[in-house]
C-alpha positions as CSV (number, residue, x, y, z in Angstrom):
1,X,18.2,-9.2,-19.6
2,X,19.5,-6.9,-16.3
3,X,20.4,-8.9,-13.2
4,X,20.4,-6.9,-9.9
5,X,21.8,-7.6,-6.7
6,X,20.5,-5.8,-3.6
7,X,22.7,-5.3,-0.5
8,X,22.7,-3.3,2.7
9,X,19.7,-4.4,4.8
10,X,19.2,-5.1,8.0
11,X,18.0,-4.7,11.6
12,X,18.2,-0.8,12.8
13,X,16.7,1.3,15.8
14,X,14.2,3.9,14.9
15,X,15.6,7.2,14.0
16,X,19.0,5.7,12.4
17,X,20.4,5.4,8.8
18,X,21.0,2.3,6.4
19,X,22.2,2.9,3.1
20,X,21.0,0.3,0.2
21,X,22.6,-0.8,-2.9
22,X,21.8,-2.3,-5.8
23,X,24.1,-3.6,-8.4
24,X,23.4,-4.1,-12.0
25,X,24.6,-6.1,-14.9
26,X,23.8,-7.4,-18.5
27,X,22.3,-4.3,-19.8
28,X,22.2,-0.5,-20.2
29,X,20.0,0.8,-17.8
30,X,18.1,4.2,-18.1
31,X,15.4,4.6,-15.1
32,X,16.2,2.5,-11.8
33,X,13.8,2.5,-8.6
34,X,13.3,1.0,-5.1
35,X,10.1,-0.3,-3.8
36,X,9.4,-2.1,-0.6
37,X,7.0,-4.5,0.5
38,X,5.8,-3.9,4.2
39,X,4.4,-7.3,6.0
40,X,1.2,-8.2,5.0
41,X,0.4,-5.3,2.7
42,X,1.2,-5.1,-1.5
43,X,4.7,-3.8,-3.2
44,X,4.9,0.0,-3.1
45,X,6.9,2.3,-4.8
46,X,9.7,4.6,-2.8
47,X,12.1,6.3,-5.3
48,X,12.8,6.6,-8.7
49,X,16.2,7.5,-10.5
50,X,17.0,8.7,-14.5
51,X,20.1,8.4,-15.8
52,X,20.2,12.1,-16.4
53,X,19.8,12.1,-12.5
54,X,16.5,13.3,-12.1
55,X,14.7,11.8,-9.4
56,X,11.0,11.2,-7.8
57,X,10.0,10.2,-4.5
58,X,7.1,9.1,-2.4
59,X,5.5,11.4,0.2
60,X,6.1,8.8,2.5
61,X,10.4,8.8,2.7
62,X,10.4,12.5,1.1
63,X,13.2,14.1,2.9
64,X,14.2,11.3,4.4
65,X,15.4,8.8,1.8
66,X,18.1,9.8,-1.0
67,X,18.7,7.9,-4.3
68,X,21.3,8.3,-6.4
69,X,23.4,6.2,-8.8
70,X,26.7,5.7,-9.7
71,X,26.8,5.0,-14.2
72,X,30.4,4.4,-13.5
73,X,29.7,1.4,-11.3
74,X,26.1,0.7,-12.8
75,X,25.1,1.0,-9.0
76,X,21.9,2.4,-7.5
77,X,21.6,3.4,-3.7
78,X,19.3,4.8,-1.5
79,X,19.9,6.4,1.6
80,X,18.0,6.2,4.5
81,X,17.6,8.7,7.5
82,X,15.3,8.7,10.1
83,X,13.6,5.4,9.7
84,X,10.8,4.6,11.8
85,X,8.8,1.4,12.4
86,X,6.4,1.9,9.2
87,X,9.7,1.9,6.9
88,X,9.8,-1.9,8.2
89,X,9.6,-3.8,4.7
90,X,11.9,-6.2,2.3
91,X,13.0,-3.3,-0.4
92,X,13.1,-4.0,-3.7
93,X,15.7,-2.8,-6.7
94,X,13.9,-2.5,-9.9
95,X,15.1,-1.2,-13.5
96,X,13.6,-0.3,-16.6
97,X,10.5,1.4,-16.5
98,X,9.4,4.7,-17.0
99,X,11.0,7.6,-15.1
100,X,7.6,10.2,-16.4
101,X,4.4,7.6,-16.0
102,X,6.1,6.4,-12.8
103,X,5.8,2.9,-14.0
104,X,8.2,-0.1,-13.0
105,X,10.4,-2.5,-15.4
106,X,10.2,-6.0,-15.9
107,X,13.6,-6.5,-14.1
108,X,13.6,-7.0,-10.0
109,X,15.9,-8.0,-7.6
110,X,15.7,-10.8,-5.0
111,X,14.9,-7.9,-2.2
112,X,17.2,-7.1,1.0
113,X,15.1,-6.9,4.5
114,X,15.3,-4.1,6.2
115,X,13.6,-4.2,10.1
116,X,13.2,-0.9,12.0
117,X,13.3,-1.9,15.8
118,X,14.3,-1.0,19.5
């Protein structure tokens, strides 16, 4: 069983960076994603990570957002630049599913808030 441990939200303007984390124990862990859960609307996916490092993202944070991991640390982050109001959501760390069907694991974090506001 993987436990992960989100960190990193928060309240930020529009137009300026947070950077995520997501720690994980208990387990080897191959693919690792973030999805986010806007107010009042279902969990969607943002980004995917491999542990060979490739990665997958939605058209939504595409050149925005960065994911990346660190095996050394068993850490996942994602970076985000230019955030706007819509990016408003609690974000989710997720690990074990499938890096090629797009799919999530059974293993989710408790979720970090993240509030895009002037």
């Amino acid at each position: 069983q993987v436990q992960l441990v989100e960190s990193g939200g928060g309240l930020v303007q529009p137009g300026g960076s947070l950077r995520l984390s997501c720690a994980a124990s208990g387990s080897t862990i191959y693919t690792m994603g973030w999805y986010r859960q806007p107010p009042g609307k279902q969990r969607e996916w943002v980004a995917t990570i491999a542990d060979h490092g490739g990665v997958r993202y939605a058209d939504s944070v595409m050149g925005r957002f960065s994911i990346s991991r660190d095996n050394a640390k068993n850490t996942m982050y994602l970076q985000m630049n230019s955030l706007k109001s819509e990016d408003t959501a609690v974000y989710y760390c997720n690990a074990g599913g499938d890096f090629w069907f797009n799919s999530p694991g059974c293993s989710w974090g408790q979720g970090t808030q993240v509030t895009v506001s002037s």
